[in-house]
PLY file of the C-alpha trace (Angstrom):
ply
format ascii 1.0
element vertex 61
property float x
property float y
property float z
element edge 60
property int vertex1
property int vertex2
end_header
0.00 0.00 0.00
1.75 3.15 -0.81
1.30 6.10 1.91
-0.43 8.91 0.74
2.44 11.47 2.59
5.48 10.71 3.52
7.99 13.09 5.61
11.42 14.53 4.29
13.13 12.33 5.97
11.98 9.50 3.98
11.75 10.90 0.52
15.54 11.53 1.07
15.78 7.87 2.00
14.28 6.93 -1.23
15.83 9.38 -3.02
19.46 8.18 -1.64
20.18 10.89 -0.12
20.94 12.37 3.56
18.30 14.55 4.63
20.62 16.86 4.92
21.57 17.29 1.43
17.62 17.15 0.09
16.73 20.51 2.50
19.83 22.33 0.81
18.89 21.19 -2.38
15.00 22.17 -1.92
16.19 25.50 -0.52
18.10 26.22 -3.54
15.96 25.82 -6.07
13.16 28.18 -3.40
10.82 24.81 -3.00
11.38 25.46 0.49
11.83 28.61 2.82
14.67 29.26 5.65
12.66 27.60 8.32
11.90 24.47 6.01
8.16 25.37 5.34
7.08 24.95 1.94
6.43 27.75 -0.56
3.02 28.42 -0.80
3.24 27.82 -4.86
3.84 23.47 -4.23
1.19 23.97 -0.97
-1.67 24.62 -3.22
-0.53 22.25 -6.00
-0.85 19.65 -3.45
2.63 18.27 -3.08
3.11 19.35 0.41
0.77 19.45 3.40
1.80 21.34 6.69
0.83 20.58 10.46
0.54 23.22 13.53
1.60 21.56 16.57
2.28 23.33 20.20
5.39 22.84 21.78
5.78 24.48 25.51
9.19 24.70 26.97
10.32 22.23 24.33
7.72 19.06 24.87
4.87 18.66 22.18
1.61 18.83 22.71
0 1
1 2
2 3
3 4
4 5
5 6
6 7
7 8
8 9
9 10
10 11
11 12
12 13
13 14
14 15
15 16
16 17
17 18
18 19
19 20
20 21
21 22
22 23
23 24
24 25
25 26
26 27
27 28
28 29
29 30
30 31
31 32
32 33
33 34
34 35
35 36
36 37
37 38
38 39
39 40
40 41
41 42
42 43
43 44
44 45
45 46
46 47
47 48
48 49
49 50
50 51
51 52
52 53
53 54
54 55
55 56
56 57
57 58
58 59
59 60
């Protein structure tokens, strides 16, 4: 069954790379902003989805 999303981490995995490498790379080419959130362009095209989650004095909620 394939996943409908799948994190960073593991595209990179798939893709052979280190994580690492596929945030620089998505950075450079402005797929991705400073703080690693998607540009709103590949939001709306569907080929990222974003989720809000609280963290207070570093635990998540």
């Amino acid at each position: 069954m394939i996943p409908e999303y799948i994190t960073l981490a593991e595209a990179a995995k798939t893709l052979n790379l280190g994580p690492r490498k596929m945030i620089q790379a998505m950075k450079r080419r402005k797929i991705i902003d400073q703080y690693r959130l998607p540009n709103w362009r590949y939001t709306q095209q569907g080929f990222f989805k974003t989720e809000t989650k609280a963290f207070v004095n570093g635990h998540l909620f």
